[in-house]
BAPA-914204 format. One record per residue (C-alpha): residue number from 1; residue in one letter; x, y, z. Coordinates in nm, 4 decimals. Layout:
BEGIN
REC,k,r,X,Y,Z
REC,NUM,a,X,Y,Z
...
//
This chain:
BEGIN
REC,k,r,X,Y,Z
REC,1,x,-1.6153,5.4858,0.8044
REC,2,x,-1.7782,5.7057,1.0464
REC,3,x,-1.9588,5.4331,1.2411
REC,4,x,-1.5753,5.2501,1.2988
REC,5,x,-1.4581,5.5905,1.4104
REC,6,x,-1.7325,5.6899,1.6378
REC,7,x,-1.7110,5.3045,1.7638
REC,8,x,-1.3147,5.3553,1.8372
REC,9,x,-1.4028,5.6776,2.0373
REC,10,x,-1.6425,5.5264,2.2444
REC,11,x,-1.3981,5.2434,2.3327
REC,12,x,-1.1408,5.4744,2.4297
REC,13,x,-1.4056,5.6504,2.6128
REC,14,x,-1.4876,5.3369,2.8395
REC,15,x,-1.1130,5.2759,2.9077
REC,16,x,-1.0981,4.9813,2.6426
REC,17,x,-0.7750,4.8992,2.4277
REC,18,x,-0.8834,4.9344,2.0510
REC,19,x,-0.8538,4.6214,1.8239
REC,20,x,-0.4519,4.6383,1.7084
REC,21,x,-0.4590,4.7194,1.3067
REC,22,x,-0.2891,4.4064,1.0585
REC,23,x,0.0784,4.4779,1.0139
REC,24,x,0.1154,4.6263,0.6556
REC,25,x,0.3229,4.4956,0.3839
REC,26,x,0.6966,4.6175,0.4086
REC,27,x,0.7402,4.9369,0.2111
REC,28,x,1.0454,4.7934,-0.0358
REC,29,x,0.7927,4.6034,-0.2390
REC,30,x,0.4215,4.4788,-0.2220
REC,31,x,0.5029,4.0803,-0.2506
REC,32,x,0.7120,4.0674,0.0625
REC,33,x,0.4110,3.9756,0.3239
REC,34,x,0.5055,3.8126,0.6314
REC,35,x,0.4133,3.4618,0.6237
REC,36,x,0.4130,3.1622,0.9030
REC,37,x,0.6405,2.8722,0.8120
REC,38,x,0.4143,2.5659,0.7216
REC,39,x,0.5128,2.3056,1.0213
REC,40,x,0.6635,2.0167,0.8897
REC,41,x,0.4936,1.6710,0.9078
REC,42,x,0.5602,1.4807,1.2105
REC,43,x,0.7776,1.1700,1.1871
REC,44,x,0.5668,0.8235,1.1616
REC,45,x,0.6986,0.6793,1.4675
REC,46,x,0.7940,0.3318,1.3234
REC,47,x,0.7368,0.0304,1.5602
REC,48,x,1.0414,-0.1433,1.6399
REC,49,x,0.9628,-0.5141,1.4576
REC,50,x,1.0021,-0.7747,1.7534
REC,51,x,1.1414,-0.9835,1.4475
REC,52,x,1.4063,-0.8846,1.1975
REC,53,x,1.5234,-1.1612,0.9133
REC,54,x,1.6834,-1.1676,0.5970
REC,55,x,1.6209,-1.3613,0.2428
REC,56,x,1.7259,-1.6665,0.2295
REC,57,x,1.9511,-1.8855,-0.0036
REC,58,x,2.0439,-2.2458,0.0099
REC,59,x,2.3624,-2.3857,0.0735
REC,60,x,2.4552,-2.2968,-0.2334
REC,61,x,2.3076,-1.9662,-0.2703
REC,62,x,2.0037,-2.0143,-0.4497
REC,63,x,1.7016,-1.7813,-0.3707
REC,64,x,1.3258,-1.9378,-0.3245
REC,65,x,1.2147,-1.9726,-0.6249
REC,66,x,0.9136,-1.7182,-0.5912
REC,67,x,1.1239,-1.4308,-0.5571
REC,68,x,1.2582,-1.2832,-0.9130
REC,69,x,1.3878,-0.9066,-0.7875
REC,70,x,1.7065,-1.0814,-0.6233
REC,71,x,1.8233,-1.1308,-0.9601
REC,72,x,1.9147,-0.7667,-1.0034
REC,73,x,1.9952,-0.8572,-1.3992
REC,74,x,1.7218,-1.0649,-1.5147
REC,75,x,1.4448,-0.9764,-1.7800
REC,76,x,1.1693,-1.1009,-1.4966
REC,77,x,1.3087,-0.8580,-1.2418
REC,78,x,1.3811,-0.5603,-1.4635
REC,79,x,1.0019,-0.6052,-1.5531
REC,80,x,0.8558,-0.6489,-1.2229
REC,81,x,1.0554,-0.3114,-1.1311
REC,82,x,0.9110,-0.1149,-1.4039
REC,83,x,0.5752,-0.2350,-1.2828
REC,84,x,0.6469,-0.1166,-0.9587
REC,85,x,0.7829,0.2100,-1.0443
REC,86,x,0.4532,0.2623,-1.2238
REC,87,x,0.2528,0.1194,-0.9239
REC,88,x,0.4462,0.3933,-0.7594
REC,89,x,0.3478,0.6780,-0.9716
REC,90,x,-0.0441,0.5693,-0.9623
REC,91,x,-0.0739,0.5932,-0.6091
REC,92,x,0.1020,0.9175,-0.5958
REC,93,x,-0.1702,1.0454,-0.8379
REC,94,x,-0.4032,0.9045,-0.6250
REC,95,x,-0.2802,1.0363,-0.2953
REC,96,x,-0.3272,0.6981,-0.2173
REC,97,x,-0.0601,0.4909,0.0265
REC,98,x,-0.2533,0.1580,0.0052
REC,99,x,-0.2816,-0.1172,-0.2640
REC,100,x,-0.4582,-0.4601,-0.2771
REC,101,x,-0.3629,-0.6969,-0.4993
REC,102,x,-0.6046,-0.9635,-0.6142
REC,103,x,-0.6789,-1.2256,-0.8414
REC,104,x,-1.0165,-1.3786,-1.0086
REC,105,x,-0.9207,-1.7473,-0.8979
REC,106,x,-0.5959,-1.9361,-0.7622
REC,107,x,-0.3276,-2.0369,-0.9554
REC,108,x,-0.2520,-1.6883,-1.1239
REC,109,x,0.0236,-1.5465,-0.9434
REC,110,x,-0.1279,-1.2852,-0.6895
REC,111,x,0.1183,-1.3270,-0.3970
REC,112,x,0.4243,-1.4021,-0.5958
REC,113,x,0.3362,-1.0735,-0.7601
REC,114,x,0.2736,-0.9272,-0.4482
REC,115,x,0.5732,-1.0775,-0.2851
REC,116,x,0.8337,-0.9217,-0.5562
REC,117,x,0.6275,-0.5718,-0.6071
REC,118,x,0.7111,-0.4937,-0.2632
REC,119,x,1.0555,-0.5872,-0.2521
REC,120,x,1.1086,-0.3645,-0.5107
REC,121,x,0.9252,-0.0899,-0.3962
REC,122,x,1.1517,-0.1231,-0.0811
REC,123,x,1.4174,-0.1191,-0.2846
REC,124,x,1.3701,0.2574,-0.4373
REC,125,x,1.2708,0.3875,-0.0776
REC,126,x,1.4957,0.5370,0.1796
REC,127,x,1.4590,0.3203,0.5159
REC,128,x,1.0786,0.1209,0.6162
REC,129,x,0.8702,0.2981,0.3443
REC,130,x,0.7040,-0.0100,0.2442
REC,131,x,0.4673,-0.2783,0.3907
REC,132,x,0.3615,-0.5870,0.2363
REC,133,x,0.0740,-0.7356,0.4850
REC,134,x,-0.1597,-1.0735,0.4222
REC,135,x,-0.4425,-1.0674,0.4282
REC,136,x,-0.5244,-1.4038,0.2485
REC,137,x,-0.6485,-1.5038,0.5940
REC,138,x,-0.8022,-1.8214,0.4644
REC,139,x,-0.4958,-1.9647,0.2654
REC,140,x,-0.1866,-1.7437,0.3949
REC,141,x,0.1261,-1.8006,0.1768
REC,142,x,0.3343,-1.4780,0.1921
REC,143,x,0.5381,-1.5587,0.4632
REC,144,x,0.6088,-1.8967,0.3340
REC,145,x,0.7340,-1.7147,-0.0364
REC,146,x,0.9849,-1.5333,0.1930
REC,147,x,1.0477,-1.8082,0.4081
REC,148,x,0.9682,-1.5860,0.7379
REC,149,x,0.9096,-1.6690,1.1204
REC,150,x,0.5213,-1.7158,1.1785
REC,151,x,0.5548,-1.6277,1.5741
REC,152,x,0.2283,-1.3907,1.5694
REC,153,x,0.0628,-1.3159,1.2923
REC,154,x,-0.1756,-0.9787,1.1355
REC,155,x,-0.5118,-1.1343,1.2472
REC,156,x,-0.4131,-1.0916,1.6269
REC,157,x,-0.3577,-0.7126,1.5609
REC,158,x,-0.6914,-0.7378,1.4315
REC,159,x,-0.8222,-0.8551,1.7292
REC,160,x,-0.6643,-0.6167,1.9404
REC,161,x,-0.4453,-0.9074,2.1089
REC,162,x,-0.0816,-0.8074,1.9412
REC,163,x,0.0301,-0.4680,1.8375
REC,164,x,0.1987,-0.4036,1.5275
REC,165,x,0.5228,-0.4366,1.6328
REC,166,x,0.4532,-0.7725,1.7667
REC,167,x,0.3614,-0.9016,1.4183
REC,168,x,0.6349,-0.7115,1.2213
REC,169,x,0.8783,-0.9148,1.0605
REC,170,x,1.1406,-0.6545,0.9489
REC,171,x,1.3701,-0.7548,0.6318
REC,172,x,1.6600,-0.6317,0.6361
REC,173,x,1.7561,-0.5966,0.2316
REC,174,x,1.5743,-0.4321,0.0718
REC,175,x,1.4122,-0.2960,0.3924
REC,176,x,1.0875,-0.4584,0.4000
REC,177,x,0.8221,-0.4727,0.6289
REC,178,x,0.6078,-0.7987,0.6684
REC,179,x,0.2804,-0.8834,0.8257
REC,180,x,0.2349,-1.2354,0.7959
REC,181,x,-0.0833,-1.4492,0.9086
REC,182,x,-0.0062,-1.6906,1.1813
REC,183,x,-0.2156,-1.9610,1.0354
REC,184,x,-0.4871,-1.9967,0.8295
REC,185,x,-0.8809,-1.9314,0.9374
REC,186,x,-1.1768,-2.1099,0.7749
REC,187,x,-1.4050,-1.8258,0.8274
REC,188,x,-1.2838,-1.5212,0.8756
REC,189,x,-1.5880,-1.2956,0.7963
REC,190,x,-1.6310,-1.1694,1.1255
REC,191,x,-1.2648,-1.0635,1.1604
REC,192,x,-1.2579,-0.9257,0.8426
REC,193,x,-1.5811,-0.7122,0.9241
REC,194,x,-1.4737,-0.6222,1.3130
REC,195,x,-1.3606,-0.2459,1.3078
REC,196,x,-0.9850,-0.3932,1.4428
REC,197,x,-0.9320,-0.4410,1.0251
REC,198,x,-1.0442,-0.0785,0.9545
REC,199,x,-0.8059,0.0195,1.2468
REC,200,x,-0.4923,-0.1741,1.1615
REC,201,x,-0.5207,-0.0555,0.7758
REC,202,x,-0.5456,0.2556,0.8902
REC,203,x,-0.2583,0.2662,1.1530
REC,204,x,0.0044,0.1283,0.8563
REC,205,x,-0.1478,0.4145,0.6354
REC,206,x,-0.0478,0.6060,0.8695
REC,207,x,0.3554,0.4105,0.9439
REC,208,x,0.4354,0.3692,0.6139
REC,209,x,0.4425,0.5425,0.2353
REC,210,x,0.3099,0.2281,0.0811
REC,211,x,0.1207,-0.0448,0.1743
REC,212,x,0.0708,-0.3965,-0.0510
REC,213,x,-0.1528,-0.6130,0.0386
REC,214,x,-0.2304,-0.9672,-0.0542
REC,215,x,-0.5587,-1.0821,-0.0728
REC,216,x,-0.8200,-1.3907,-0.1427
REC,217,x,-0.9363,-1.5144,-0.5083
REC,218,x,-1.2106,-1.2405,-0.5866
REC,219,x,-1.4339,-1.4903,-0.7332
REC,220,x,-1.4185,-1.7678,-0.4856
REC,221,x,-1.4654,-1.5998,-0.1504
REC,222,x,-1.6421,-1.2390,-0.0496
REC,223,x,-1.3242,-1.1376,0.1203
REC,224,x,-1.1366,-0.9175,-0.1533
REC,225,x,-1.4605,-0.6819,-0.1871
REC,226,x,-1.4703,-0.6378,0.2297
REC,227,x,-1.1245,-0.5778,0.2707
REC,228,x,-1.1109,-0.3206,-0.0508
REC,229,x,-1.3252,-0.1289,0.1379
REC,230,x,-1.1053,-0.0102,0.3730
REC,231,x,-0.8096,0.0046,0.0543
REC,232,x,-0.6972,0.3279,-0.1749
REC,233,x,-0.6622,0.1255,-0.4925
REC,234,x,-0.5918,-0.2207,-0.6455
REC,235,x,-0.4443,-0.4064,-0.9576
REC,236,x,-0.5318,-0.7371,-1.0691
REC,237,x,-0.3363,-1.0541,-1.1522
REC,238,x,-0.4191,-1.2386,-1.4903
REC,239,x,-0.2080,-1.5221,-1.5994
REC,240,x,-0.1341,-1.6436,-2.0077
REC,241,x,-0.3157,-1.9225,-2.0816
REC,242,x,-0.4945,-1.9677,-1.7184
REC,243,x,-0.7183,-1.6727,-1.6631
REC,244,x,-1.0240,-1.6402,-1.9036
REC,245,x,-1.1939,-1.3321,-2.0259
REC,246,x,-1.5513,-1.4141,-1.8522
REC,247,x,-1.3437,-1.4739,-1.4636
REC,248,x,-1.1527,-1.1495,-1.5439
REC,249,x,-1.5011,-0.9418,-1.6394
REC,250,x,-1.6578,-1.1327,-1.3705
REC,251,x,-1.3789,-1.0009,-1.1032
REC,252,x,-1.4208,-0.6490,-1.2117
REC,253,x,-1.7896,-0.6643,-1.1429
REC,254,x,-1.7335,-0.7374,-0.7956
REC,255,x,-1.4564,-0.4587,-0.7044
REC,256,x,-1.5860,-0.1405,-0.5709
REC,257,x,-1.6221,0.0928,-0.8382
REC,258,x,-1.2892,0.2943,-0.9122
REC,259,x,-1.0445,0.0959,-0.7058
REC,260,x,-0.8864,-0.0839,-1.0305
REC,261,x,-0.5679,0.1057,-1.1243
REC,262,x,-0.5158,-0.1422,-1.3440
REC,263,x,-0.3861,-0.5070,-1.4637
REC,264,x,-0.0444,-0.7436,-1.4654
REC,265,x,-0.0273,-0.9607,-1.7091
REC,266,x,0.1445,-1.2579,-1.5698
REC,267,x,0.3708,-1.5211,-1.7750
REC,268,x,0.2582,-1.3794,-2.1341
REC,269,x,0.4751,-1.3527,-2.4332
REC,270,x,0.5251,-0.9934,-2.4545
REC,271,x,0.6529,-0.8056,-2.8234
REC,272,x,0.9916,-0.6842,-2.5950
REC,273,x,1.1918,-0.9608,-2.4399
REC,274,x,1.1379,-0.8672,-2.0679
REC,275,x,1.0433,-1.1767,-1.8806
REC,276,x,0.7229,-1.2563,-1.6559
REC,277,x,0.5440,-0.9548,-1.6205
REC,278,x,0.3868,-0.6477,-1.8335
REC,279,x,0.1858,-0.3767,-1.7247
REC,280,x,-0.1373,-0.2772,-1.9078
REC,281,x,-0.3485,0.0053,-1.8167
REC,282,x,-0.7495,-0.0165,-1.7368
REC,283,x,-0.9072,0.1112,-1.9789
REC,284,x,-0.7282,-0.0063,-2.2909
REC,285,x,-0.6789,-0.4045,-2.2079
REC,286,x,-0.8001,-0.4632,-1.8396
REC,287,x,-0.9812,-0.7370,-2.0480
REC,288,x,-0.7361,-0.8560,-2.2579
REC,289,x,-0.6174,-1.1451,-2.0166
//
């Protein structure tokens, strides 16, 4: 204490202002410490979609035949929202706003899962919360499951030759989000492993709460594995009486170690009467399909 005193005296001394002391706690009660107000987070900034659309019906009102959450009372959609509603709850866990959605081979019902997850995950948000983007560069089918415009499509963001808005494709109910591929690439390696993918993934982390993306057959082409690399989390697609043990085992193998959040059984015969899909966790039947 007596070196801080003789240190103040000098200061005064040489005509400097001493270091101002901390302001002290009011005197009607210790736990009433001034504190800043935490800023709140700064608003996304949502592009404006150059496209907007709607879900289609035919003439006489029938939906594509893909998408099961437009039946608001069927088993099939009631199931598909309680997988989504857990979907939701994972990521949250995970501080995670991204999730890939893949498949050991075609055939087993990764973008029609994909397709309906994200309606309904649009359907419990307030406003654009939700992006579903394809990235199934080599055989792109999303937009055609919604029946959307294909004006520009994801890989020209990628490139750097559209912006994000210019790809949107904005639906209007539920409020959904789209990035469709304009049309399909043999090889798309090097687009997949340009720093544009990184960039885009990370720009819609940043524009939206959650982000669903369809990808390739895991066991067919290296693309799933590159483009998890840039993705918080995934759950994988198994279908009854299609998808064997040894392809499901094998898929796991080649997903970057602790992405799996877990697995959708798809058209099994479940011991509750709730349609398509049932959700099992990792580690208890990730294998089971």
């Amino acid at each position: 204490m007596g070196e801080i005193t003789d240190a103040l005296r000098r200061a005064r001394q040489a005509g400097a202002s001493p270091v101002p002391e901390r302001p002290r706690p009011p005197a009607d009660g210790p736990d009433r410490i001034p504190f800043a107000p935490v800023p709140e987070e700064p608003e996304r900034g949502l592009p404006e979609p150059a496209r907007r659309a709607s879900l289609s019906t035919t003439k006489r009102g029938v939906w594509p035949p893909r998408l099961v959450v437009v039946d608001a009372h069927s088993a099939a959609a009631e199931s598909c929202r309680h997988v989504a509603l857990r979907l939701r709850r994972e990521l949250s866990a995970r501080r995670s706003r991204s999730c890939a959605v893949v498949s050991a081979l075609r055939q087993e019902g990764k973008t029609t899962l994909a397709c309906n997850l994200a309606l309904s995950l649009a359907s419990f948000g307030q406003g654009r919360t939700v992006a579903l983007v394809d990235l199934d560069i080599r055989n792109p089918t999303v937009a055609k499951s919604l029946e959307l415009p294909q004006e520009a499509g994801i890989e020209g963001a990628i490139r750097g030759e559209h912006s994000l808005r210019e790809v949107c494709v904005s639906i209007d109910r539920p409020p959904l989000d789209v990035y469709p591929v304009r049309m399909a690439h043999r090889d798309p390696q090097d687009l997949l492993a340009s720093p544009g993918l990184e960039a885009v993934l990370r720009e819609l982390d940043r524009l939206y709460e959650i982000v669903l993306i369809d990808t390739p057959p895991v066991l067919l082409v290296p693309d799933a594995a590159v483009i998890l690399g840039h993705v918080g989390a995934a759950v994988a697609v198994a279908r009854a009486g299609r998808t064997t043990r040894r392809a499901f085992e094998s898929m796991r193998e080649l997903l970057p170690s602790g992405r799996l959040l877990g697995s959708i059984l798809n058209e099994g015969e479940l011991p509750t009467p709730v349609g398509h899909y049932g959700y099992y966790g990792e580690d208890s039947h990730s294998g089971s399909a």
